[in-house]
C-alpha positions in Angstrom: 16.9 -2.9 -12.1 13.3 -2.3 -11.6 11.3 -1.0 -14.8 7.6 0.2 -13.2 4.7 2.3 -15.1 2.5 5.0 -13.4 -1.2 5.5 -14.4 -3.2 8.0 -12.8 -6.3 10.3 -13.2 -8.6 11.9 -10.9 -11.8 9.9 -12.5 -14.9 11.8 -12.0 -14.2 13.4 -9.2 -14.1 17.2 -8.6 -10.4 17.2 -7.0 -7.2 14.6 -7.2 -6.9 13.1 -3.9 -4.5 10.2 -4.8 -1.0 10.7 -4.4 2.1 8.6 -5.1 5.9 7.9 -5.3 8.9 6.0 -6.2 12.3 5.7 -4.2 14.5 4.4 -7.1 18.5 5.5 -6.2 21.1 3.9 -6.1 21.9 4.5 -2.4 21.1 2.7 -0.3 20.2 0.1 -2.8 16.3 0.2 -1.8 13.4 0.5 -4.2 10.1 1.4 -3.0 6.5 1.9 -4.3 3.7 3.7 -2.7 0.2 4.6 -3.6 -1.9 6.9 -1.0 -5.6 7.3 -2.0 -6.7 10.3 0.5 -10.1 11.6 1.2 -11.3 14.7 2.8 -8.9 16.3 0.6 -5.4 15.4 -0.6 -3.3 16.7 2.4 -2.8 13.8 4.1 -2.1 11.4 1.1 0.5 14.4 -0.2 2.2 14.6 3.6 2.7 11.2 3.7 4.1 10.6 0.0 6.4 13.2 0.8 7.6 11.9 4.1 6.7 8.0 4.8 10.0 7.0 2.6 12.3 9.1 3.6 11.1 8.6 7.7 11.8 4.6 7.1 15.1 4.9 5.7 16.6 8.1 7.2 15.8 7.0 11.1 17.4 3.8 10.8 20.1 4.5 8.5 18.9 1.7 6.5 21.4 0.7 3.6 21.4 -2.8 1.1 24.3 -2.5 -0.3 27.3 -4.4 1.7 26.5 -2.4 5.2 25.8 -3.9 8.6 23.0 -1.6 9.1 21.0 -3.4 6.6 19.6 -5.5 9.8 16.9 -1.9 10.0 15.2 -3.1 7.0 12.2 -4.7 9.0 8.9 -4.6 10.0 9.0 -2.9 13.0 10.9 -0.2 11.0 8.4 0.4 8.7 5.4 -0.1 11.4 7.4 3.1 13.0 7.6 4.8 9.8 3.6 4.4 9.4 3.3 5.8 13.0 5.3 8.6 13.0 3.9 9.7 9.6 0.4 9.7 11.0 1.2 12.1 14.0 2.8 14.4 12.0 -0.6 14.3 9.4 -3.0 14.8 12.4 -0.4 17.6 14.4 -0.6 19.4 11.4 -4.5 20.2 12.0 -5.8 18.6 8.6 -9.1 16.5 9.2 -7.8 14.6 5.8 -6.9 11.1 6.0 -5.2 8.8 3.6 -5.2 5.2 2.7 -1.8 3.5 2.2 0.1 1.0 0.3 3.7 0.6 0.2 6.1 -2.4 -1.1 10.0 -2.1 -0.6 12.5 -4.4 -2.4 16.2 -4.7 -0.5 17.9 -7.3 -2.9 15.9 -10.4 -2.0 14.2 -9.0 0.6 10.6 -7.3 0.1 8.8 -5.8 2.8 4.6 -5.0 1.8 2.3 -2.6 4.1 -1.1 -1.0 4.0 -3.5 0.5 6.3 -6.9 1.0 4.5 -8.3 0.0 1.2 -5.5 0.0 -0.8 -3.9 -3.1 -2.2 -0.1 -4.7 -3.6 -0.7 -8.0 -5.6 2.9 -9.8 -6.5 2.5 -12.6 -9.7 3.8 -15.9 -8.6 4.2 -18.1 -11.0 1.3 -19.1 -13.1 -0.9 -16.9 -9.9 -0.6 -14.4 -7.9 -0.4 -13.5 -4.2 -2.1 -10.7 -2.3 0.0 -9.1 -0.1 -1.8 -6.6 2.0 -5.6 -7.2 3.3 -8.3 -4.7 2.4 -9.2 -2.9 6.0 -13.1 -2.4 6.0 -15.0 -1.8 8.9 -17.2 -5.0 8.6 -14.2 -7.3 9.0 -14.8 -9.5 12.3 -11.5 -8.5 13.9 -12.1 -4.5 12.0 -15.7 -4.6 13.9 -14.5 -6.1 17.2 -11.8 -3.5 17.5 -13.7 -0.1 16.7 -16.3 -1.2 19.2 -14.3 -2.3 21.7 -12.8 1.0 21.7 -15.9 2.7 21.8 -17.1 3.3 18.2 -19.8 2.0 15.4 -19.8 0.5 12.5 -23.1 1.8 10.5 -24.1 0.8 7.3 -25.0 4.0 5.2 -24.5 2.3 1.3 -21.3 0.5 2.5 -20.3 -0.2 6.2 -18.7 3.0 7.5 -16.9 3.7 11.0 -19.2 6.2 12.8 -21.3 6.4 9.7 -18.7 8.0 7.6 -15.4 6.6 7.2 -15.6 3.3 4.8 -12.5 1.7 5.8 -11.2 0.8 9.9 -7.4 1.4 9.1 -5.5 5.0 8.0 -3.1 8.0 7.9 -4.5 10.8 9.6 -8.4 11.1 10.2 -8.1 12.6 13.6 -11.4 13.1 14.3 -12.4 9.6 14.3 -9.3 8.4 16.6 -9.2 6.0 18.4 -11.5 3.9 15.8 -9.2 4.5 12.7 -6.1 3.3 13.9 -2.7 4.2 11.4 -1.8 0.2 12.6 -0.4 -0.9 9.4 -0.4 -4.8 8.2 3.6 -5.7 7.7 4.7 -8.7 5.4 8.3 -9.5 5.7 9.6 -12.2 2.4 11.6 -13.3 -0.2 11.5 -13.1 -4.2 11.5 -15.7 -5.6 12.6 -16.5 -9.1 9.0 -16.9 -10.5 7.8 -13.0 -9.3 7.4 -11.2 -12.5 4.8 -8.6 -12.2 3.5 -6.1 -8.9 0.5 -4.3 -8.9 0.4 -1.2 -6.4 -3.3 0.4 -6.6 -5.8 2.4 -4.5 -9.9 1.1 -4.6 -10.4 3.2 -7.8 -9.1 0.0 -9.5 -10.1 -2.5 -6.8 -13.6 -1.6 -7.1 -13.8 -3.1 -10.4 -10.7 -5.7 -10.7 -10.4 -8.3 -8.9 -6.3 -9.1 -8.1 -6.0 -12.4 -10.3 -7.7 -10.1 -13.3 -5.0 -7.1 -12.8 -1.9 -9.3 -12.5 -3.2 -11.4 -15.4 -3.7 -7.5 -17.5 -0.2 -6.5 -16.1 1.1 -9.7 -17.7 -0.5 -9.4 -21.0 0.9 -5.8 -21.5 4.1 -5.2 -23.4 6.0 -3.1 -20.9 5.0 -1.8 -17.3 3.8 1.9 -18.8 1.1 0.0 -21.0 0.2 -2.1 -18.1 -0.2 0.8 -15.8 -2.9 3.0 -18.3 -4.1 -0.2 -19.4 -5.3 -0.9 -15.6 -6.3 2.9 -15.9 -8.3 2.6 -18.6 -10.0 -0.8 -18.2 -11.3 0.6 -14.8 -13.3 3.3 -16.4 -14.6 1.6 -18.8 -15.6 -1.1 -16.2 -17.4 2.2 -14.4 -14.7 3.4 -11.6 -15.2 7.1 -10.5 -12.8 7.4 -8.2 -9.3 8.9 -8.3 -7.5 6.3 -10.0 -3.4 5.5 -9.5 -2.0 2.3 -10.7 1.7 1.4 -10.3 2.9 -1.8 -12.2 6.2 -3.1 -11.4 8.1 -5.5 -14.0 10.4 -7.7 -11.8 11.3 -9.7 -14.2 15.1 -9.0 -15.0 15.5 -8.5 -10.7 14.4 -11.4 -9.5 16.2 -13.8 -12.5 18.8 -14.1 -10.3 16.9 -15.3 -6.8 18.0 -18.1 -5.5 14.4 -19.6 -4.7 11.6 -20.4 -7.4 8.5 -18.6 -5.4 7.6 -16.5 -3.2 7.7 -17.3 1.0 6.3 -15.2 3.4 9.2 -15.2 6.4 6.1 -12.9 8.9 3.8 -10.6 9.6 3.4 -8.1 12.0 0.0 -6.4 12.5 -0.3 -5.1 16.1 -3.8 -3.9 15.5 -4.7 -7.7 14.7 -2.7 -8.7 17.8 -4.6 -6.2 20.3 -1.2 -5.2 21.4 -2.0 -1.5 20.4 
């Protein structure tokens, strides 16, 4: 069993772009968590909350729990899921794009993804590790692939594809296609014994925490629902006005029984990276 804590607020802003969710059931033995931090209104992060999960595991039948089909819970899965999800955000005729971050646990088995600014943290031992990468346009390999398809990358406060958009990699955002690409980042691993705490956020909390200070927070908390508005509440007073959503796992009791100590990455798959596109 996976205990987790939810924190969120719409900060400062005039409307709640953020939106979230847990797939917790018993069938087919997956848990997931996923944070979507939208902009240009919610539509995009509420389409894919509402659709992402259930894409992944429905398509490939995917199951955890003693079947044979259990070989679907991959990368390339998930990388579909992302993909699909996108077209159906953009066919829908929304301009509204959406940051995403989503982490899947299949006994020992995690799969981690983003596209955008949003980020999953996993405690390792006396550390941490940072599982996704946070997609900004002034990345070498961010820059190199928005121009080579044609785009900028202008610096208007923060460095922004065609002058507006200040991250290279989302859901939706039709309008700056081809530049924004839905590509997500994949990491395929295994628990380990040592992974006690996971730290799902959008860039309302980034802004202000770095990943060792939030896991280290999440640790000193008594349960994940303290951690979560603890997070919440730090970042405000540390000056975030952003939509804020924070989900704190406590692995703990699930991964007492892994057979390893740590954490190992087993790949990653990030075809935007690759130029394979």
């Amino acid at each position: 069993m996976i205990r987790y804590g939810i924190a969120e607020t719409i900060g400062f802003r005039k409307q709640m772009e953020d939106a979230h969710a847990i797939w917790d059931r018993e069938q087919p033995g997956l848990f997931g968590a996923e944070v979507y931090d939208g902009h240009a209104g919610s539509s995009a992060a509420v389409i894919a909350a509402e659709m992402l999960t259930p894409y992944f595991i429905n398509l490939h039948k995917i199951t955890c729990t003693g079947s044979s089909e259990k070989h679907a819970f991959t990368a390339a899965a998930l990388r579909e899921a992302y993909l699909a999800t996108d077209r159906y955000i953009v066919d829908q005729g929304t301009e509204s794009g959406t940051a995403a971050a989503t982490l899947y646990i299949c006994e020992e088995k995690f799969i981690a993804a983003n596209a955008g600014d949003t980020r999953i943290v996993m405690g390792n031992g006396a550390g941490f590790v940072q599982l996704t990468i946070d997609h900004k346009p002034d990345l070498p390999g961010e820059r190199a692939r928005i121009e080579a398809a044609g785009g900028r990358v202008l610096f208007y406060d923060v460095p922004r594809v065609q002058g507006t958009l200040a991250m290279s990699r989302a859901l939706g955002d039709a309008s700056l296609k081809p530049y924004v690409t839905a590509e997500p980042r994949v990491v395929e691993g295994s628990l380990g014994w040592t992974n006690d705490i996971a730290v799902i956020a959008c860039d309302g909390l980034w802004d202000v925490f770095t990943s060792e200070e939030a896991v280290l927070a999440a640790r000193a908390a008594g349960n994940p629902e303290e951690a979560a508005q603890r997070l919440q509440n730090q970042a405000i007073e540390r000056g975030s006005t952003d939509n804020i959503t924070v989900i704190v796992l406590d692995l703990r009791s699930y991964t007492a029984a892994c057979k390893r100590d740590s954490l190992r990455i087993l790949g990653v798959l990030d075809r935007a990276a690759e130029g394979t596109t």
